[in-house]
C-alpha positions as CSV (number, residue, x, y, z in Angstrom):
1,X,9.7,3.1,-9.9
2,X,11.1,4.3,-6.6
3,X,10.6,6.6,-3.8
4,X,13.6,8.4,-5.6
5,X,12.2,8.2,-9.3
6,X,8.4,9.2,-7.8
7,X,10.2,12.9,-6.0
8,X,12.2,13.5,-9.3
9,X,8.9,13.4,-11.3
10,X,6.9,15.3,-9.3
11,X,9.5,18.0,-8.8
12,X,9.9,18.1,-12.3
13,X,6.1,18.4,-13.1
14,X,5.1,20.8,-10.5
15,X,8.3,23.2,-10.2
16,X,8.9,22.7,-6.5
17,X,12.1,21.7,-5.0
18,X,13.1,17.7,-4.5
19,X,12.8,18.2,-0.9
20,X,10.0,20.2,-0.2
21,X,8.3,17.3,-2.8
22,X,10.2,14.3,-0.8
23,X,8.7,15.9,2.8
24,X,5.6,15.8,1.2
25,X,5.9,11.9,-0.1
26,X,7.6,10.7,3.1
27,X,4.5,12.5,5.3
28,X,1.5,11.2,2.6
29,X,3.6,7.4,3.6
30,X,3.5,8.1,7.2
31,X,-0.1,9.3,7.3
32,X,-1.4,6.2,5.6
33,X,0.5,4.0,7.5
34,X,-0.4,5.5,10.7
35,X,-3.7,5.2,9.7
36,X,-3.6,1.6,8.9
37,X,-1.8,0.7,12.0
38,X,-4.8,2.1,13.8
39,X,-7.5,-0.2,12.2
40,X,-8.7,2.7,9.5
41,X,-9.0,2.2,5.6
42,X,-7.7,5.0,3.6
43,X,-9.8,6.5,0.6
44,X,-8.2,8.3,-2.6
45,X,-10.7,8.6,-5.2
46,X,-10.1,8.0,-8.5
47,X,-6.9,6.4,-7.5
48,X,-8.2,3.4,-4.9
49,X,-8.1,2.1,-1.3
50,X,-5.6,1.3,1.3
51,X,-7.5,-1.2,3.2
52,X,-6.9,-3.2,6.4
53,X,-8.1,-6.9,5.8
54,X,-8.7,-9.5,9.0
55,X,-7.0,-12.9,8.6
56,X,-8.4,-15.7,10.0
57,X,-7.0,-18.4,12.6
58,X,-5.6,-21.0,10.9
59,X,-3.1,-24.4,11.2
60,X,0.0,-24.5,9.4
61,X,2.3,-27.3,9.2
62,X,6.1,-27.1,9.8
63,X,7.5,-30.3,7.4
64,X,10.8,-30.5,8.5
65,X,9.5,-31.4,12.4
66,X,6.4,-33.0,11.4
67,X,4.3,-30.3,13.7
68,X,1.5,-28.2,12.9
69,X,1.5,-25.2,14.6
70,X,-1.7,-22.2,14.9
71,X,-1.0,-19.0,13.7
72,X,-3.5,-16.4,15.3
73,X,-6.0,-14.2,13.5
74,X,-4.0,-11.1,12.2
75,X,-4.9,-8.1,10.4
76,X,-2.8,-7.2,7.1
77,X,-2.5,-3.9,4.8
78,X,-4.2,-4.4,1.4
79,X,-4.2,-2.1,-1.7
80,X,-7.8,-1.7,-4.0
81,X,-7.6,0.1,-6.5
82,X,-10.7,2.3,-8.1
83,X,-12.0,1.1,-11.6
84,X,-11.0,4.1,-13.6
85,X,-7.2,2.9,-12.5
86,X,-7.7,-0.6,-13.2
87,X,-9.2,0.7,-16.3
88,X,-5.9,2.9,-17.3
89,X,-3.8,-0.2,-16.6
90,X,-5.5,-2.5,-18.6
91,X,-5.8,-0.1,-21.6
92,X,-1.8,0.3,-21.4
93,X,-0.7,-3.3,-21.5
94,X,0.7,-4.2,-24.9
């Protein structure tokens, strides 16, 4: 499903215009990816958790020069999502 697909279902379930909805979606993206970039976890309950997780230092190698190289401790977005949606997924899958 896209962006596209998620306005056009929304529009149609609530009534309200595709762009008013597609204002909506692109602000709700914004605001949790603002928030992220900042270092804060974002909570939907019933739904789950846009988290910020903390990767550690580590060595890679590079094969083709025969180097290894350190990449530095970085911080990545992460999705968790609450049980009752994991629970909804599971019951769907055929």
């Amino acid at each position: 499903m896209t962006k596209a697909d998620i306005v056009n279902e929304i529009s149609k379930s609530t009534g309200i215009e595709k762009l008013t909805v597609q204002k909506a979606v692109e602000a709700f993206m914004d605001t949790v990816s603002g928030s992220l970039a900042d270092g804060n976890n974002v909570y939907l309950r019933g739904f789950g958790s846009f988290i910020v997780k903390k990767r550690a230092e580590k060595t890679a190698r590079n094969i083709s020069r025969n180097t290894t190289i350190i990449i530095p401790e970085h911080n990545i977005p992460s999705f968790k999502p609450a049980k009752t949606f994991v629970g909804r997924v599971k019951n769907n899958v055929k």
